[in-house]
C-alpha positions in Angstrom: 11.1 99.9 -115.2 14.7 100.0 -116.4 17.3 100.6 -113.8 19.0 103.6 -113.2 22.7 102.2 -114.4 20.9 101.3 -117.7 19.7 104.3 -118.8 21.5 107.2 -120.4 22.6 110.0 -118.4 20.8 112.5 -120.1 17.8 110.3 -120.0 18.3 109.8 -116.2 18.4 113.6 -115.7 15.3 113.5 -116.7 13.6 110.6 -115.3 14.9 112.4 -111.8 13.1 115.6 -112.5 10.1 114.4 -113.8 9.6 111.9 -110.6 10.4 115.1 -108.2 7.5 117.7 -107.2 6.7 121.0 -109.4 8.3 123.1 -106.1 11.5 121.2 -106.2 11.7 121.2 -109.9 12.0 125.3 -109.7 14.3 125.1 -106.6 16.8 122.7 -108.8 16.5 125.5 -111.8 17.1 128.0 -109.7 20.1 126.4 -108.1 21.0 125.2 -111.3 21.2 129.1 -112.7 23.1 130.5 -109.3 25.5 128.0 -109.8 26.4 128.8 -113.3 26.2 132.7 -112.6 28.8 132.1 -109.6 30.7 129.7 -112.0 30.6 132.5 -114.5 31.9 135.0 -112.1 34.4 132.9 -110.3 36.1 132.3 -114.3 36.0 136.2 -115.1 37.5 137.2 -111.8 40.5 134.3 -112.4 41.0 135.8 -115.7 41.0 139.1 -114.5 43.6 138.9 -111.3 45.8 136.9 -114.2 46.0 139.2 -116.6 46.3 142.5 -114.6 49.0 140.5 -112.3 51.2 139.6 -115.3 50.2 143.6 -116.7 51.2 145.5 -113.7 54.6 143.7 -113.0 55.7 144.0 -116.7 55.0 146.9 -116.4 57.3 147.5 -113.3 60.2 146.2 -115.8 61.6 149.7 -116.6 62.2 150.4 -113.2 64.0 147.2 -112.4 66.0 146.8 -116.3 66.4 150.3 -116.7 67.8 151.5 -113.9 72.0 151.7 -115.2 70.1 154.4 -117.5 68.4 156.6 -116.0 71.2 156.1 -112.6 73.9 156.8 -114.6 76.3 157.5 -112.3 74.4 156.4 -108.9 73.8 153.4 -109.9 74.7 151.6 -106.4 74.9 147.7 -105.6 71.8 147.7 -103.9 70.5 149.2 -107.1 71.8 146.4 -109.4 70.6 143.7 -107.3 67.5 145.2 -107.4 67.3 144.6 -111.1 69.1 141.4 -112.0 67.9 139.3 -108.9 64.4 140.5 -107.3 62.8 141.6 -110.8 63.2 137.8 -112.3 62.5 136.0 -109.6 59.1 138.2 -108.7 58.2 138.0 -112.8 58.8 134.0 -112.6 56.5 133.9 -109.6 53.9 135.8 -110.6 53.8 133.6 -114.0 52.9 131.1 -111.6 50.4 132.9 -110.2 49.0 133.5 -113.6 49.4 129.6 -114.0 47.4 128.6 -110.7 44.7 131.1 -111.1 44.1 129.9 -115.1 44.5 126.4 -114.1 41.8 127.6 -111.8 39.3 128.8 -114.2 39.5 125.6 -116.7 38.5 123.6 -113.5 35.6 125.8 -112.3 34.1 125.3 -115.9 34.5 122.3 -115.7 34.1 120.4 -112.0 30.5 119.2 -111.4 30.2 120.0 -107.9 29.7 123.5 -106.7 31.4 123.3 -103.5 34.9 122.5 -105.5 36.3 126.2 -105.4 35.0 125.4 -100.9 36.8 122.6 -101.0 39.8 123.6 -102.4 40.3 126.3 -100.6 40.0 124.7 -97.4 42.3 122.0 -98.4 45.3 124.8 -98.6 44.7 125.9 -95.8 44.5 122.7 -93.7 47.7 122.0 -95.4 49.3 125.6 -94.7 48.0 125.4 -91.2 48.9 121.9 -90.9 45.5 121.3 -89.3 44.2 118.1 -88.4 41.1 116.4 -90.3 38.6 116.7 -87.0 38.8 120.3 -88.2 37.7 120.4 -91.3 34.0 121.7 -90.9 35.6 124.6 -88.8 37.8 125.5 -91.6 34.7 125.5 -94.2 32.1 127.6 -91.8 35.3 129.8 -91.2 35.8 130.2 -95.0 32.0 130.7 -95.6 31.7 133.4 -93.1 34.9 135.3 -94.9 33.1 134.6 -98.6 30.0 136.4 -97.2 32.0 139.3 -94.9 34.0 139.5 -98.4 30.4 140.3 -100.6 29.8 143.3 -97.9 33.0 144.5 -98.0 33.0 144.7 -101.7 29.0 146.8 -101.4 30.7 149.2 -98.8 33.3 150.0 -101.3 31.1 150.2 -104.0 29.2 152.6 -102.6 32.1 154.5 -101.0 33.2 154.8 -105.5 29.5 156.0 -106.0 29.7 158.6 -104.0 32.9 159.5 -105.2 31.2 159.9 -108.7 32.6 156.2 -110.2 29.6 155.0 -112.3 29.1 151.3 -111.9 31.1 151.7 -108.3 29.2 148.9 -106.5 30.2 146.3 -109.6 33.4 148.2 -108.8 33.5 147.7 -105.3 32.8 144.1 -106.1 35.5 143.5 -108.3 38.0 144.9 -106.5 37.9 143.0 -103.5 36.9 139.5 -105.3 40.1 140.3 -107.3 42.0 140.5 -103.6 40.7 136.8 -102.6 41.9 135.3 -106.0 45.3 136.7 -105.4 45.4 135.6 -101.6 44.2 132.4 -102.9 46.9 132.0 -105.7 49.9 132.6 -102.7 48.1 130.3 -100.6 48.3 127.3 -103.2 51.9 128.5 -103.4 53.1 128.5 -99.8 50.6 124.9 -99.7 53.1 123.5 -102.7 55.9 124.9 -100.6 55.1 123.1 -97.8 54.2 119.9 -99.2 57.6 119.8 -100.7 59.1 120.2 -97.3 57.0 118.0 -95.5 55.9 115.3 -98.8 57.2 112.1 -97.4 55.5 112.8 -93.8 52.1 113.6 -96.2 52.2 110.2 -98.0 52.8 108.0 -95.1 49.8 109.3 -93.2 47.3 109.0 -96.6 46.7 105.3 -97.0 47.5 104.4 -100.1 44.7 102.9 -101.5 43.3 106.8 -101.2 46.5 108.6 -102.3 45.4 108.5 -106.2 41.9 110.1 -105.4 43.7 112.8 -103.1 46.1 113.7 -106.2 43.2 114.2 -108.9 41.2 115.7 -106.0 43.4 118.1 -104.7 46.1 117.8 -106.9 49.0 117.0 -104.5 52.2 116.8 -106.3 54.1 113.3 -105.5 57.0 113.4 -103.1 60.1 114.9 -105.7 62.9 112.8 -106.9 66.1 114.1 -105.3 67.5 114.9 -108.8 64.5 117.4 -108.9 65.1 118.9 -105.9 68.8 119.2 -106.9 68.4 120.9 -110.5 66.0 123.3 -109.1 68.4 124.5 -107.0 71.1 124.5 -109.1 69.2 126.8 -111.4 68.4 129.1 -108.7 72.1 129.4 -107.0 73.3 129.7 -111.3 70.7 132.3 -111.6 71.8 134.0 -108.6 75.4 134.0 -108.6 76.5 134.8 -112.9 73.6 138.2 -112.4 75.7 139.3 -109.4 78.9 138.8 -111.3 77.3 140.4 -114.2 75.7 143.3 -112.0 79.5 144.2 -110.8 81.0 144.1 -114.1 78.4 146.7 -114.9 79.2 148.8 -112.3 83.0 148.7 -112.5 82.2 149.8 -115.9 84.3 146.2 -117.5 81.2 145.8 -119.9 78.5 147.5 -121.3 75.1 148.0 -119.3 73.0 146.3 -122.3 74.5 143.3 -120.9 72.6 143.8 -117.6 69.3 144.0 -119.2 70.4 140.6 -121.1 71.1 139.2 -117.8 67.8 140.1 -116.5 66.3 137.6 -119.5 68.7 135.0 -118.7 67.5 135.3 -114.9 64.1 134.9 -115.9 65.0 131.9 -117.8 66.6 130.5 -115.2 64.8 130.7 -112.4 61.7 129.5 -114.4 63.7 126.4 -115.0 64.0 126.1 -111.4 60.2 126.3 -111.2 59.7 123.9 -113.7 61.7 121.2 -111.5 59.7 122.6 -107.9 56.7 122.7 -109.4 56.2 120.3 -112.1 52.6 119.6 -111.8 51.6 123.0 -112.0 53.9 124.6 -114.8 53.0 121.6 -117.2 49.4 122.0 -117.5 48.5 124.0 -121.0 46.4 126.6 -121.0 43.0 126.4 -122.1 43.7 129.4 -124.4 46.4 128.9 -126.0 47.0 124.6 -125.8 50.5 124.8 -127.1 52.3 125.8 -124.1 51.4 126.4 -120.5 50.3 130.0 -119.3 53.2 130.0 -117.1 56.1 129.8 -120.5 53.8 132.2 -122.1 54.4 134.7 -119.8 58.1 133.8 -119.2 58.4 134.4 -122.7 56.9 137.8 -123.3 59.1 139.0 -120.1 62.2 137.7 -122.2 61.5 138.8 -124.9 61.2 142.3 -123.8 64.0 141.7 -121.8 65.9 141.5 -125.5 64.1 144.0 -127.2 64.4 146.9 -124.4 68.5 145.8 -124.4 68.4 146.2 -128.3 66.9 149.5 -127.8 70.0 151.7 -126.8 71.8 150.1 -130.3 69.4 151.3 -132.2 71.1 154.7 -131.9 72.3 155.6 -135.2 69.0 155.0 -136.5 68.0 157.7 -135.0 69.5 160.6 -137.7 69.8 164.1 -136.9 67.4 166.2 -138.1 67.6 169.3 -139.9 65.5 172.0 -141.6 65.2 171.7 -144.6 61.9 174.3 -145.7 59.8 176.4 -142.7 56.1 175.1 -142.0 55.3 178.8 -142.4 56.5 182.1 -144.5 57.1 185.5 -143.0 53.5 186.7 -142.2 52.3 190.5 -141.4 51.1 192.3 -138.2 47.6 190.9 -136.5 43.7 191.4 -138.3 41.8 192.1 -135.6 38.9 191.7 -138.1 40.1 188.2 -138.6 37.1 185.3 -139.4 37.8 182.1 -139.8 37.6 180.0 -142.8 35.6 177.4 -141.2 32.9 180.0 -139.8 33.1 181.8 -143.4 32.1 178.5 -144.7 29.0 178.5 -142.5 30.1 175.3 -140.8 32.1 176.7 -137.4 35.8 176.0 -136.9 37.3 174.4 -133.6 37.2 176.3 -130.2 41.4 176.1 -130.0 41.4 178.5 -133.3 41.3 181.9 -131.2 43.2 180.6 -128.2 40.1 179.2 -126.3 39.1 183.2 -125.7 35.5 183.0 -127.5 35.4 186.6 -127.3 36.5 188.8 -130.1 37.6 191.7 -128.5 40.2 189.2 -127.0 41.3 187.9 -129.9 44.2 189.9 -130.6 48.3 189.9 -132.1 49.2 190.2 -128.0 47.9 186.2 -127.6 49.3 183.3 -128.2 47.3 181.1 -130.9 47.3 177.6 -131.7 49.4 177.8 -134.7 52.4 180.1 -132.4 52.7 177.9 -129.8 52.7 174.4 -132.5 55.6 176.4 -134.2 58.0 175.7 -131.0 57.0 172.1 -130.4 58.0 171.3 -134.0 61.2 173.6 -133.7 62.6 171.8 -130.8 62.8 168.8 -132.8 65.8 170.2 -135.1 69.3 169.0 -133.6 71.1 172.3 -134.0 70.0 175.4 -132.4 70.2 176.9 -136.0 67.7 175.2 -137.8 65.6 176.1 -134.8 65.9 180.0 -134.5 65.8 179.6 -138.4 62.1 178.4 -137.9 61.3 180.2 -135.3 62.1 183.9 -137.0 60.4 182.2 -140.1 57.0 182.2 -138.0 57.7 185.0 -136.5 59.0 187.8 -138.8 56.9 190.7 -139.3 54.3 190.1 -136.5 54.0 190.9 -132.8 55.6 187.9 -131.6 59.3 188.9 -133.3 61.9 188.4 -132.3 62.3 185.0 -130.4 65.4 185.3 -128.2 66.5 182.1 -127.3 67.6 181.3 -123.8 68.4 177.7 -122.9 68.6 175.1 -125.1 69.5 171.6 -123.5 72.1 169.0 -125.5 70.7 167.1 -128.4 71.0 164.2 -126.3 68.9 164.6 -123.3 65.7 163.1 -122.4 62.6 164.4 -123.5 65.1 167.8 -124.1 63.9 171.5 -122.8 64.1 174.8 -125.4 63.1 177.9 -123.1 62.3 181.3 -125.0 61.9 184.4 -124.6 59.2 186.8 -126.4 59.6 190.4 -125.1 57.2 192.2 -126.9 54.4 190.1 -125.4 55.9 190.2 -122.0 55.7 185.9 -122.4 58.1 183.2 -122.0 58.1 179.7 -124.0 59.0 176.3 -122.7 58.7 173.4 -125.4 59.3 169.6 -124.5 60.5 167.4 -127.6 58.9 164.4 -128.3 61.1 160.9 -129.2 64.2 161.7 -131.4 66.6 159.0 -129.5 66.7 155.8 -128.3 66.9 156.7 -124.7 63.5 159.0 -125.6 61.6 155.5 -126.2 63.0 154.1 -122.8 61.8 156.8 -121.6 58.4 156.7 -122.9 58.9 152.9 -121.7 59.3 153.7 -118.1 56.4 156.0 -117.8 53.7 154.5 -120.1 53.9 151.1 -119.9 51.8 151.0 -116.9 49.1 152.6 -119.6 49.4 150.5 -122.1 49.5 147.0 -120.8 46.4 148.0 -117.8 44.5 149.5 -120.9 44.9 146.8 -123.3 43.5 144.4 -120.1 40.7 146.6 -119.2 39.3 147.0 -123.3 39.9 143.0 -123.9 37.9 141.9 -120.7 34.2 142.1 -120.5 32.9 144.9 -118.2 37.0 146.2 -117.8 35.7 149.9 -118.2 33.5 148.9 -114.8 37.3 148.7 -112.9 38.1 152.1 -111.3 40.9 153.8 -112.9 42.3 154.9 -109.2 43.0 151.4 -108.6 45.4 151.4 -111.7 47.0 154.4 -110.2 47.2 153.6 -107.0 48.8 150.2 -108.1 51.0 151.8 -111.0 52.4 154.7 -108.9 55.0 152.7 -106.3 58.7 153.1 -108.1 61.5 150.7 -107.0 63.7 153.6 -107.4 62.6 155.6 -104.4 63.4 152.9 -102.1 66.7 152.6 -103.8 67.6 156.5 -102.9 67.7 157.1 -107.0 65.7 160.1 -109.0 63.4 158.5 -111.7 64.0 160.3 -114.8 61.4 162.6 -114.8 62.3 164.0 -111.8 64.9 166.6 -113.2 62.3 167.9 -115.9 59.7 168.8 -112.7 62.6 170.4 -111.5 63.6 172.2 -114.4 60.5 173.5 -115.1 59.7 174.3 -111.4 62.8 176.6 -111.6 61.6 178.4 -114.5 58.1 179.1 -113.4 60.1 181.0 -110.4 62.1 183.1 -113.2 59.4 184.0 -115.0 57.5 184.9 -111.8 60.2 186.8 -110.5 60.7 188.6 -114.2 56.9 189.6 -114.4 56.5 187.4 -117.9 53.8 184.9 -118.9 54.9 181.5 -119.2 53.2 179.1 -121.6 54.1 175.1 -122.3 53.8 172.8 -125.5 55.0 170.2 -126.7 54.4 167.3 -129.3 53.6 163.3 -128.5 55.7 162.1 -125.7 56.8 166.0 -124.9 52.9 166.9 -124.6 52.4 164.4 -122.6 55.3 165.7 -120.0 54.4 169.1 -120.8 51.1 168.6 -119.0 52.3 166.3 -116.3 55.1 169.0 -115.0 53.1 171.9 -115.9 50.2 171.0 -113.7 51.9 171.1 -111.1 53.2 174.1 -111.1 49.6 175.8 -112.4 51.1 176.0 -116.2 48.8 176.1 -119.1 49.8 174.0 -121.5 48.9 173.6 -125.2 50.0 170.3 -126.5 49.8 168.4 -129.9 48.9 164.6 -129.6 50.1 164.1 -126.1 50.3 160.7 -124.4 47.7 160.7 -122.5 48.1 160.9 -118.5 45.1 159.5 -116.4 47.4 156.4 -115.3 51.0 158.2 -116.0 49.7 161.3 -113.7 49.7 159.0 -110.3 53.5 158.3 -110.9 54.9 161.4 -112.2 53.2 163.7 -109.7 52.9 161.0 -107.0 52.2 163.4 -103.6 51.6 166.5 -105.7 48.2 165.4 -107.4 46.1 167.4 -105.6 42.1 166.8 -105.0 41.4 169.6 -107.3 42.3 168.4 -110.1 45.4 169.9 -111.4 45.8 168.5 -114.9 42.1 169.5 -115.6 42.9 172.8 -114.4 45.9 173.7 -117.0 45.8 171.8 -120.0 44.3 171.5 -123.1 45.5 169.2 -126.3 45.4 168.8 -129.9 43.7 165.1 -130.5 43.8 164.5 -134.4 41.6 161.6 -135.2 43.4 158.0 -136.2 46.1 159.4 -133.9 47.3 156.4 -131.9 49.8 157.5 -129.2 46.6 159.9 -127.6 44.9 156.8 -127.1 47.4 155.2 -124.8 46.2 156.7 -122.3 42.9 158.3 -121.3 43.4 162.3 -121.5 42.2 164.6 -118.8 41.9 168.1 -119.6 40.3 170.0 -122.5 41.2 167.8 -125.3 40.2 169.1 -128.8 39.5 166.3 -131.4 40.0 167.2 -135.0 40.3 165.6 -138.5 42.7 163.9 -140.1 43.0 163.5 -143.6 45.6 161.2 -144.0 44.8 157.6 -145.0 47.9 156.3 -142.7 47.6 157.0 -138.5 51.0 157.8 -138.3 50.3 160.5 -140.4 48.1 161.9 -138.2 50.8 161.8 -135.6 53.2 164.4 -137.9 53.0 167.9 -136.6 53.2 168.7 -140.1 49.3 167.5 -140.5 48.4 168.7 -137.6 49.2 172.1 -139.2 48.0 172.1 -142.1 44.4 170.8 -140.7 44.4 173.4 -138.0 45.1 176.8 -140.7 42.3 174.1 -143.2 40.1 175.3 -140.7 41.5 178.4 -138.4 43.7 180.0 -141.0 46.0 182.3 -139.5 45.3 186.3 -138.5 48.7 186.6 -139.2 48.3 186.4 -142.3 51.6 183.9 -142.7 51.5 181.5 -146.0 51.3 178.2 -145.5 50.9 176.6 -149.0 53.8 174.9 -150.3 54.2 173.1 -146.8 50.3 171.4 -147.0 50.5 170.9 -150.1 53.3 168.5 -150.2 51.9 167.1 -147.2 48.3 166.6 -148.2 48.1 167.5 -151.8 46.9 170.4 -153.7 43.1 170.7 -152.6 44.6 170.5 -148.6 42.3 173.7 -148.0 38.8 172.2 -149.1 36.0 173.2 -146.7 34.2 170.7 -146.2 36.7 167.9 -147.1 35.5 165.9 -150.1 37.9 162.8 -149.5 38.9 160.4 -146.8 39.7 161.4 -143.3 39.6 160.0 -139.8 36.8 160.2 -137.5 35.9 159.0 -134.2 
């Protein structure tokens, strides 16, 4: 017969498993199929720890870049050095990590043997540990035993989240703690590069060189450095260091503007990734199997920079932010309440949403002494105006002529504050108003920044990976709620509005009033937050969403039972996309929007006109000219003949 070395390999394959018995034939299939399931897992779970690593530290940038904002004042020197040293030098080594971990996956798809990932790992830690050949086998029965006492660990969790009412909590449980040994692994081959860079030319004189090539592609040693590498690294890092301190004082003695430290925070980045690049050659150099152009590491260096440039831009963009001014009132003077009131939608035999009559469902309830939808969406648009004017102007437009009149205003806060308060005053229902505006300023959209980036980037992560739903949200929260800033002795900015509206709920208590909340978009969104903690309901229009956010505003006052669930309900239009930046807790109702573009459906103006489309109004106020111009002439069609959003 032909020899083995003469025949092809695929041919070979099979020459060997025709030769061996039936029995071993299925054992080698069934080995063959573990090890590509455990391949398969091992490459999701490096993909995984990657991409929520390099998620939940950007997402950690407000609270490092934005802190001469929302400090103001107390910005201290500890506070500074927080942001222009730790936050680029943690963001340039987690890149790494992102780096190691992905370098990881292309080599698990793509090694033969099965005991690489084994082998690997017990390579670090021989040369972490410094341990000596002879205990080699020790290391890999040691490692084996953790692997295994790792897989229970993971069930116990699991079933812990079942319990707890997670669906899919043992894949859960799973995940969570795989996700743990990736990262523990990535800082291993870290500290093991460290080391071998302190200890290289000791290394290479005990490998014989003869084996020192199959060591480097084996276990990818990096050569001993040339001096000149070890010296620009560290000339990067001491220039990285040094000009962001300088730069930090001149912030805080007030000698330049504070854009400038967020600028810095870029150029940190930059730098210290050039030191990286000289440390660590081997690793930073190796492309990514996604994206060949560049290495993973750059790519995330450059998505911290450049938000880094476009979070500095931000504050500049304040003049394109014009004042706003009413011009024509959503609604005309209306008359007192019909008790008799029916709906249009239930007129048209097809129902109408549950929010129409205030969420009473009784009719005998539904009377001119309540609060509907359409009253409270009046005040979250008002608060919008700059001058407190145009907002009494709208206001007493909605008002005029029904048992809600009049609106006495009675604090208004400065055009310029953050997510900004209007608290009013309705004495012939005994109830008080608080509305929370949504962005209007720059300093609204670092704002919205600081609180919902944690959202954003862990969602987008969870709905690109396969099976990301199957991740518990608590972990996001629990992982999302630290803030730098409380370490630092600072407030973050949300802190006054708790206060605020803490304050008021005492007021209103104390003055025997019912107190209500709205607000609109990123004012919803804080409208719930706050107001749930102080047992507020809250009607909202297109809130952010707050299943993440809720961790880190409330922090210690989420409470087991609940609390968001217990107080709030929204106004979700369809096609709306800041609702969806977060999951919403609460009662969230859903309806149509009939707007071809999505941010459309995010105008309060829509949201109007499709809620009186369906609700009308028992107060009997016009709404005509304003829905027409916003939706055109047939805007009170039931059903809707022509294009709208729907989930």
């Amino acid at each position: 017969g032909a020899k083995t070395a003469d025949v092809p390999r695929g041919e070979e394959a099979s020459l060997r498993v025709a030769m061996v018995p039936h029995s071993e034939t299925e054992d080698s299939c069934g080995s063959l199929a573990r090890r590509h399931w455990v391949k398969a897992w091992l490459c999701y779970v490096g993909i995984l720890d990657a991409f929520l690593s390099v998620a939940i530290y950007m997402s950690m940038m407000p609270q490092y870049v934005f802190l001469p904002y929302v400090a103001s004042e107390q910005a201290t020197v500890a506070a500074v050095l927080a942001q222009v040293v730790a936050y680029p030098l943690l963001m340039t080594i987690v890149a790494g990590k992102a780096q190691i971990l992905l370098s990881l996956v292309a080599e698990v798809a793509e090694h033969k043997d099965e005991d690489h990932i084994l082998e690997m790992c017990t390579h670090l830690l021989m040369v972490v540990f410094n341990f000596s050949e002879e205990r080699r086998q020790k290391v890999e029965t040691a490692l084996k035993i953790s692997f295994c006492a790792n897989f229970f660990i993971g069930i116990a969790i699991g079933v812990r989240l079942e319990l707890g009412g997670n669906n899919f909590g043992i894949i859960s449980g799973i995940l969570m703690v795989c996700l743990t040994a990736t990262t523990i692994f990535a800082y291993c081959h870290y500290v093991a590069m460290i080391v071998q860079i302190v200890r290289n030319q000791y290394l290479y004189q005990e490998i014989p060189e003869e084996e020192q090539d199959e060591r480097l592609m084996k276990y990818e040693i990096t050569r001993p450095l040339p001096r000149r590498n070890m010296w620009m690294g560290s000339e990067y890092m001491v220039a990285a260091f040094i000009g962001q301190v300088i730069l930090g004082l001149l912030v805080i003695l007030r000698i330049i503007s504070a854009t400038f430290l967020i600028l810095s925070t870029a150029m940190g980045t930059m730098f210290y990734a050039f030191a990286f690049t000289h440390f660590f050659p081997s690793m930073v150099r190796k492309r990514c199997f996604f994206c060949p152009c560049t290495s993973c590491f750059w790519m995330v260096i450059g998505m911290v920079v450049t938000l880094c440039i476009i979070f500095g831009l931000i504050p500049q963009t304040q003049g394109l932010f014009p004042e706003k001014h009413l011009v024509r009132p959503i609604f005309q003077p209306g008359q007192a309440f019909n008790d008799t009131y029916v709906v249009p939608g239930q007129l048209a035999g097809l129902g109408a949403y549950p929010v129409c009559n205030g969420m009473t469902w009784a009719a005998r309830n539904f009377n001119g002494n309540k609060l509907l939808a359409l009253d409270l969406l009046i005040f979250a648009k008002a608060i919008y105006w700059t001058h407190q004017e145009d907002i009494m102007a709208e206001l007493g437009n909605a008002t005029y002529n029904t048992e809600l009149y009049p609106v006495q205003l009675e604090e208004l806060q400065d055009m310029q504050a953050v997510a900004r308060i209007g608290v009013f005053k309705l004495p012939s229902i005994n109830t008080r108003v608080i509305a929370v505006r949504g962005s209007a300023q720059a300093e609204d959209w670092l704002f919205n920044a600081d609180v919902w980036a944690p959202s954003v980037l862990t969602g987008i992560v969870r709905k690109v990976m396969p099976l990301g739903t199957l991740f518990p949200l608590s972990f996001s929260r629990i992982a999302m709620a630290p803030d730098i800033r409380s370490l630092l002795g600072l407030d973050p900015p949300w802190e006054s509005l708790r206060a605020k509206i803490a304050a008021i709920k005492k007021k209103s208590d104390e003055d025997g009033l019912a107190l209500a909340l709205t607000g609109h978009s990123l004012g919803g969104g804080m409208a719930q937050l706050c107001g749930s903690i102080e047992g507020i309901r809250s009607l909202t229009f297109s809130p952010v969403g707050q299943a993440v956010a809720q961790a880190r505003v409330n922090g210690d006052s989420v409470k087991h039972q609940m609390p968001i669930e217990n107080t709030a309900v929204s106004v979700v239009p369809y096609g709306d996309i800041v609702p969806q930046i977060d999951d919403q807790l609460g009662v969230a109702q859903s309806i149509a929007c009939t707007a071809i573009n999505p941010i459309t459906c995010h105008n309060l103006t829509q949201t109007a006109c499709e809620l009186y489309r369906k609700c009308g109004d028992p107060r009997n106020r016009s709404i005509d000219f304003t829905c027409t111009q916003q939706v055109g002439n047939d805007w009170w069609k039931i059903p809707w003949e022509r294009f709208a959003w729907s989930d």
